[in-house]
C-alpha positions as CSV (number, residue, x, y, z in Angstrom):
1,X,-33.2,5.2,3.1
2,X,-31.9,4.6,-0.1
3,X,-30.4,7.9,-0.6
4,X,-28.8,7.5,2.7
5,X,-26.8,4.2,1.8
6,X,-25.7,5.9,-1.9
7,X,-24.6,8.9,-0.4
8,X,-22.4,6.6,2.3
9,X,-21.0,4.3,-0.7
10,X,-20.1,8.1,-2.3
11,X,-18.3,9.0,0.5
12,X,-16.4,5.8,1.2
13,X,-15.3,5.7,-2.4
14,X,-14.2,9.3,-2.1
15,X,-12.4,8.6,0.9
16,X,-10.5,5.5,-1.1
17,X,-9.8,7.8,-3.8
18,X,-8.1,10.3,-1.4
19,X,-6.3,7.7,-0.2
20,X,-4.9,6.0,-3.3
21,X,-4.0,9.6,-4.8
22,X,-1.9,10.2,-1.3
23,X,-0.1,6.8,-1.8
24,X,0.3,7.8,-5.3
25,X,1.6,11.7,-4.8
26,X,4.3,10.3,-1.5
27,X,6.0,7.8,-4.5
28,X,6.9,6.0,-1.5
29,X,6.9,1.8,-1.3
30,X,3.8,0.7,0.6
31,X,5.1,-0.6,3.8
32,X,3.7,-4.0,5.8
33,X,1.9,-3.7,8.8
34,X,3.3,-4.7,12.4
35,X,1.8,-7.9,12.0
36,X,1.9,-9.8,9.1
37,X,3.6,-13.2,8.0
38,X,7.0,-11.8,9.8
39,X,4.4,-11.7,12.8
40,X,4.2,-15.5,12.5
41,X,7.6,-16.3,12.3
42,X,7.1,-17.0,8.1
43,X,9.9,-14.4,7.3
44,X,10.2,-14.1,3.3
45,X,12.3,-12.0,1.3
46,X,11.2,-9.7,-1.3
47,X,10.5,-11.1,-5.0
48,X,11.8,-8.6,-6.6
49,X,15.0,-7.7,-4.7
50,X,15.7,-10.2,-2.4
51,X,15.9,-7.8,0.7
52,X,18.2,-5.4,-0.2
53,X,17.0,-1.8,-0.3
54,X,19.2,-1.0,-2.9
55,X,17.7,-3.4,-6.0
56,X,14.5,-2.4,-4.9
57,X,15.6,1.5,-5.3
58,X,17.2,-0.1,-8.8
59,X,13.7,-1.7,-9.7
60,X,11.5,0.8,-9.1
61,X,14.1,3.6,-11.5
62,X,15.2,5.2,-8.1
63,X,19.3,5.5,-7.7
């Protein structure tokens, strides 16, 4: 029993791993889902560049 449920966290961490070297490798900007605050009608612009794709490029040393 107890073997079964270490084992299972094992995998699930290896699974997160595989997942955060993925996001990692693509070097792309995690996107939001297709719900969300914009879902709710609570539409907020970016920190960082406002909402335009082009500062956010700039911020993140992309031209």
């Amino acid at each position: 029993m107890l073997a079964t449920v270490i084992i299972a966290i094992l995998a699930f961490g290896a699974l997160f791993a595989a997942m955060a070297i993925g996001v990692i490798f693509a070097n792309k900007p995690i996107k939001g889902s297709c719900g969300g605050l914009n879902a709710l009608g609570m539409k907020q612009d970016c920190e960082i560049c406002g909402g335009s794709p082009k500062e956010c490029r700039d911020a993140r040393g992309q031209r």
